[in-house]
C-alpha positions as CSV (number, residue, x, y, z in Angstrom):
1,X,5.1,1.1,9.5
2,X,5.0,-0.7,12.9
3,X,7.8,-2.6,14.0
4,X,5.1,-5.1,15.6
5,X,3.7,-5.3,12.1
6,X,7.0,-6.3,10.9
7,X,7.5,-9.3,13.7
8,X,3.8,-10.4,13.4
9,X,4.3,-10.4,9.2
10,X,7.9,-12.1,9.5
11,X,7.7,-12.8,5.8
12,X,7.0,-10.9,2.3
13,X,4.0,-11.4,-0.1
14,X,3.0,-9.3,-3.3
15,X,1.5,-6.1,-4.3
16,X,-2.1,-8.1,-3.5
17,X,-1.3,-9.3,-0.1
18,X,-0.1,-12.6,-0.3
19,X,2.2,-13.9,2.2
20,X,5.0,-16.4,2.6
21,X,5.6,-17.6,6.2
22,X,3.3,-18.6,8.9
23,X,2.8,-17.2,12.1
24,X,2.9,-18.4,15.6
25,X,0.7,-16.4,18.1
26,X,-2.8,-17.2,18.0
27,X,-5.2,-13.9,18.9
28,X,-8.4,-12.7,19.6
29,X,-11.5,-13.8,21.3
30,X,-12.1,-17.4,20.2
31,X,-14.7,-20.3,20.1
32,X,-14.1,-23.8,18.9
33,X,-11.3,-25.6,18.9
34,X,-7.8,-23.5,18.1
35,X,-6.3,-23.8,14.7
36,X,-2.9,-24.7,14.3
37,X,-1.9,-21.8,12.3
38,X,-1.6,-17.9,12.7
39,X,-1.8,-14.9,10.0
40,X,-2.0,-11.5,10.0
41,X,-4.6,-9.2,8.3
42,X,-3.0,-6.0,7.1
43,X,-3.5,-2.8,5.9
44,X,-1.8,-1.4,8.9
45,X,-2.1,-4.6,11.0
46,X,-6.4,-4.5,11.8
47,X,-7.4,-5.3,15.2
48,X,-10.9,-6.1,16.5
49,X,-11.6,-7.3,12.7
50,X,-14.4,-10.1,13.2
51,X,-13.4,-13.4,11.5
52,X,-14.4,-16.7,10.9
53,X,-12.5,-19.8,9.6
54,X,-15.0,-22.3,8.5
55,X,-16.5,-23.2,12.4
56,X,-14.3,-21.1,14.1
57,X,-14.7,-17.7,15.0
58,X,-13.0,-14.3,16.4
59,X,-11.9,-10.8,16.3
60,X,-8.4,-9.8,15.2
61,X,-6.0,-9.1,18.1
62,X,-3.8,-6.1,18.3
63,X,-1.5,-7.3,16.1
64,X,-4.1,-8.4,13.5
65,X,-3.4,-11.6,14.2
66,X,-6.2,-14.2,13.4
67,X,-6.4,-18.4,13.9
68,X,-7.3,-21.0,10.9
69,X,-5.9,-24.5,9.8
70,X,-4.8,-25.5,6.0
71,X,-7.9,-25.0,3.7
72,X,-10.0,-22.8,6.4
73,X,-12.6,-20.6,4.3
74,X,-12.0,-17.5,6.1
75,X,-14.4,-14.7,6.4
76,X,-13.8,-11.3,7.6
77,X,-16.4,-8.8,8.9
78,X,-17.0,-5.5,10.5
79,X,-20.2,-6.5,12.2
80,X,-22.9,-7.2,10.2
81,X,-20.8,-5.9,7.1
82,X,-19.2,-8.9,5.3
83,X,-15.9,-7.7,3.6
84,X,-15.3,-10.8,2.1
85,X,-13.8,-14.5,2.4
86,X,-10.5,-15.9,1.4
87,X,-9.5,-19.8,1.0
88,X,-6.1,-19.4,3.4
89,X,-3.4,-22.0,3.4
90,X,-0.6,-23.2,5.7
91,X,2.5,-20.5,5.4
92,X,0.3,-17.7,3.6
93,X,1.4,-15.2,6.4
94,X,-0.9,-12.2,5.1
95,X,-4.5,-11.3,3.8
96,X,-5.3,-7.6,2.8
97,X,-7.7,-6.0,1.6
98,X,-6.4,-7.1,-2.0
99,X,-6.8,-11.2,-1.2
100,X,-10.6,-10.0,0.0
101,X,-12.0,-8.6,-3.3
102,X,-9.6,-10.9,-5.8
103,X,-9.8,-9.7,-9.1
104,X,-11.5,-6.5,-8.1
105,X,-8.7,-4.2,-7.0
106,X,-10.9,-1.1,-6.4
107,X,-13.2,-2.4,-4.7
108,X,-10.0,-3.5,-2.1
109,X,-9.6,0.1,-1.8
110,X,-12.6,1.1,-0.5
111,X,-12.4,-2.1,1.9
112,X,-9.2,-0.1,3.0
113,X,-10.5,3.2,3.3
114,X,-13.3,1.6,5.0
115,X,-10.8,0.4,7.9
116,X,-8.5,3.6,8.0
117,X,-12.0,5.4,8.6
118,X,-12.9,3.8,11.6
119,X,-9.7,3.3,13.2
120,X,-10.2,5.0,16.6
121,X,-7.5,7.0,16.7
122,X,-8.0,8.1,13.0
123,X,-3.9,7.6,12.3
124,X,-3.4,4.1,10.3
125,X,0.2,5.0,10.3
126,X,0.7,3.3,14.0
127,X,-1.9,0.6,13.6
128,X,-5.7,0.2,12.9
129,X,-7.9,-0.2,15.7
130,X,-11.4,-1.0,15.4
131,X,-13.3,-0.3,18.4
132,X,-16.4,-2.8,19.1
133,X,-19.0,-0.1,19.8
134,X,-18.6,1.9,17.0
135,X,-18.9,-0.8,14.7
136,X,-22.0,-2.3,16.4
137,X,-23.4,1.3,15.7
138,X,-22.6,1.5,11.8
139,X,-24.6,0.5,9.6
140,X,-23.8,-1.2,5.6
141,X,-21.3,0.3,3.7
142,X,-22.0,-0.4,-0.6
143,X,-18.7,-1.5,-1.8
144,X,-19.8,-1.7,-5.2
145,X,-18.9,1.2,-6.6
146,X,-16.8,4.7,-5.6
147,X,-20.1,6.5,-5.5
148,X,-22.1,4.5,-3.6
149,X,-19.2,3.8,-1.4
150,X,-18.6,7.2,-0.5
151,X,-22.5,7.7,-0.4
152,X,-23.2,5.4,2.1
153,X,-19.9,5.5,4.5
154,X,-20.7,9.1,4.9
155,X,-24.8,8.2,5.2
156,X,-23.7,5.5,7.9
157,X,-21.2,7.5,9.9
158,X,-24.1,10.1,10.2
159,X,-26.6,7.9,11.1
160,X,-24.6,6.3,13.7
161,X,-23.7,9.4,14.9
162,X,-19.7,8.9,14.5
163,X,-17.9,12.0,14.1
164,X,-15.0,10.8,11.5
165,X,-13.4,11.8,8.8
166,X,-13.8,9.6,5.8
167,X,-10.2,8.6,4.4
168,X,-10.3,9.4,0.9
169,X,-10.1,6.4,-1.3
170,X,-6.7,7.9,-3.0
171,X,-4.9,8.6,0.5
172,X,-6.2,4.5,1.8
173,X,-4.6,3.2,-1.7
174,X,-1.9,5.2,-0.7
175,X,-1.3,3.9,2.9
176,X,-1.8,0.3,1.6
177,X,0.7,0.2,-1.3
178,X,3.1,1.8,1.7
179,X,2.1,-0.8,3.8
180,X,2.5,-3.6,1.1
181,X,5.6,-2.1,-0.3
182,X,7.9,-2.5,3.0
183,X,6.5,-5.7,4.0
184,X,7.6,-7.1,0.4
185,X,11.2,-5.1,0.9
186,X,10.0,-2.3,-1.5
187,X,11.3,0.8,-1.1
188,X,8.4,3.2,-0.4
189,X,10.5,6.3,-1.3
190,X,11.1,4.8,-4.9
191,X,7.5,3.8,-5.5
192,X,6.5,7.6,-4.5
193,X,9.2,8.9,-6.7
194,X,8.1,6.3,-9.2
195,X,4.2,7.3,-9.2
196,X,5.0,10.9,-9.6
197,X,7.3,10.3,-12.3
198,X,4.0,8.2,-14.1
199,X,1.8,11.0,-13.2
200,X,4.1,13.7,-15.2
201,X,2.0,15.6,-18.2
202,X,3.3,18.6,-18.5
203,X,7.1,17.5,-19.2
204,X,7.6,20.8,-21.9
205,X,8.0,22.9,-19.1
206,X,8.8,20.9,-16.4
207,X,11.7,22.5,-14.4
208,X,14.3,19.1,-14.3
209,X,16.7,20.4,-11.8
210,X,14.1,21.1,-9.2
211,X,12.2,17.9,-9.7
212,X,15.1,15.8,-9.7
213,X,16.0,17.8,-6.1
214,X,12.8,17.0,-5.1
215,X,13.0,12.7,-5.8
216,X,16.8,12.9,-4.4
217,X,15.7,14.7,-1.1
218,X,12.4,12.2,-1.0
219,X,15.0,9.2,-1.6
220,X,17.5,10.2,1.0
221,X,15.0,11.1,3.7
222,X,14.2,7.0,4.0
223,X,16.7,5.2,5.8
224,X,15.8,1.6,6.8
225,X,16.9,-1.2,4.9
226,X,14.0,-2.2,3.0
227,X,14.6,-1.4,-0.5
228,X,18.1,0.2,0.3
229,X,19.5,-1.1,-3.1
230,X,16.7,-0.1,-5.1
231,X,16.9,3.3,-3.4
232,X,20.5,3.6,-3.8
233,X,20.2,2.8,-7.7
234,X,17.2,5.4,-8.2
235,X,20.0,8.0,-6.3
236,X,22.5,6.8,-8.7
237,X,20.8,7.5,-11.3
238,X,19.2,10.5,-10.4
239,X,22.9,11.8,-9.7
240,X,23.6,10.9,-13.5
241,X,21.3,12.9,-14.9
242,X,22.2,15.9,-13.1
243,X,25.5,15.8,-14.4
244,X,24.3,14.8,-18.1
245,X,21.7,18.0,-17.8
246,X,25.0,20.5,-17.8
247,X,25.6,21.9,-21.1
248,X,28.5,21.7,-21.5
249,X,28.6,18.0,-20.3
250,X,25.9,17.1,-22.9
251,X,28.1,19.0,-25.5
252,X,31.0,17.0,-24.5
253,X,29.2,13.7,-24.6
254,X,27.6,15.0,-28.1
255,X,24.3,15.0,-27.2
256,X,22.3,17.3,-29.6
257,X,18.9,19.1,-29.8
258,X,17.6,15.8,-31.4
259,X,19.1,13.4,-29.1
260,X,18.7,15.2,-25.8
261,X,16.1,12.6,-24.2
262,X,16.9,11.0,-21.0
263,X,16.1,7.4,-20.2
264,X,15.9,6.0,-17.1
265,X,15.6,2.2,-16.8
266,X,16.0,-0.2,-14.1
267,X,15.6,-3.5,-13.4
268,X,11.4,-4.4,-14.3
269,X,12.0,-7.1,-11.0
270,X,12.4,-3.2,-8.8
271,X,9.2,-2.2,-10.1
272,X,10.9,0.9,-12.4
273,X,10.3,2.0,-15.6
274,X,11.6,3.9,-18.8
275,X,10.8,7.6,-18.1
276,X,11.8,10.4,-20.6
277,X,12.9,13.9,-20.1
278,X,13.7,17.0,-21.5
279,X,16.1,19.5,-20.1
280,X,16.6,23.2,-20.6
281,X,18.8,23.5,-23.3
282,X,17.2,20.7,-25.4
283,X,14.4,21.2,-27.8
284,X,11.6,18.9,-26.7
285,X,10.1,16.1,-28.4
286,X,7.4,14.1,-27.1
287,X,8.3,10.3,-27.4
288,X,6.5,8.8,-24.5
């Protein structure tokens, strides 16, 4: 994530893009008279996103910065395709693609993948950019369903004659709970660990020692400091377990074949959750 998406955010929100401090550079290419007020729109910050806030209009700057007083009805736009409108308050520093579609979570996904596709240099990681052109060419996107999303964006892109690859709607949920995750001081190394732990069916024969290798190297490869103590925790833990999985420190402890489950549980306020697991020398029961 962007360091420039860090000073333009200056503040946290939640998983669904609300924000908590206002900002203080004004952007884009404006009519009307300025708004007092400054916030950002994220997935990666978004620039050259068309706005409105109630009479005044403009386009995201390269920061995805965008202008609006207390109570503005905001409405965002790629073109001629409304994404949606959000009632935005003094000191909400943030909307995403989450405060666009309120209640209807999946539909901010393919608002994200949406954006990721047409960013012009096709890498969200460093920024989306929307280039005017290319927008003026595409055509409406359905964002009512998965289908008829992936339908049409690929129908559109064709028809415009863009050559881009469509950003799959699991990879853009991906890049925006990143996104989200270390603006709100998540860790995104534990979320990653923690959505691959949720994922796990097979756990019979799952091969402990290497997957807990795998979360560890994943945990210690992140190094800033957002999230560091939930990170450090997760390690902890991790570290734990590795030691109770020896048999002969589980026979020491006096674990047996009927108690040889391992909980993990953190603090609910870190996002974690109780996870079980069976190692080698334990006969497995299933009491997820």
């Amino acid at each position: 994530m962007s360091g420039v998406m860090l000073t333009a955010c200056g503040g946290g929100g939640d998983d669904n893009g609300g924000g908590s401090n206002g900002g203080n550079n004004g952007g884009g290419t404006d009519t009307g008279s300025k708004p007092l007020h400054t916030a950002v729109f994220l997935d990666s910050v978004v620039g050259g996103l068309d706005y409105r806030c109630n009479d005044y209009t403009g386009v995201t700057n390269a920061n995805g910065e965008f202008l609006f007083d207390d109570g503005d009805t905001c409405e965002f736009a790629l073109g001629n395709q409304r994404l949606g409108a959000v009632t935005h308050k003094a000191g909400n520093s943030l909307v995403t693609p989450y405060t666009l579609a309120g209640d209807d979570k999946e539909k901010a996904i393919r608002i994200a993948a949406l954006l990721q596709t047409l960013d012009s240099d096709s890498n969200p990681e460093n920024g989306i950019t929307l280039d005017k052109a290319q927008v003026a060419q595409l055509g409406i996107v359905e964002l009512g369903s998965d289908d008829a999303f992936n339908t049409s964006l690929v129908e559109a892109l064709k028809t415009a004659g863009l050559t881009k690859a469509v950003v799959s709607l699991a990879a853009a949920k991906a890049h925006l709970s990143a996104t989200l995750a270390g603006v709100n001081g998540r860790s995104v190394a534990v979320d990653k660990v923690l959505s691959d732990l949720q994922g796990l069916t097979d756990l019979k024969n799952l091969d402990v020692e290497s997957k807990f290798k795998e979360y560890k190297e994943t945990l210690q490869a992140e190094t800033g400091e957002s999230g560091k103590v939930d990170r450090q925790i997760v390690l902890a833990m991790l570290t734990m377990l590795e030691v109770t999985n020896n048999p002969v420190v589980a026979e020491r402890l006096g674990f047996t074949s009927s108690a040889c489950i391992f909980r993990s549980k953190m603090n609910a306020d870190s996002g974690l959750r109780v996870h079980r697991f069976r190692t080698p020398q334990c006969t497995y029961s299933d009491v997820r």
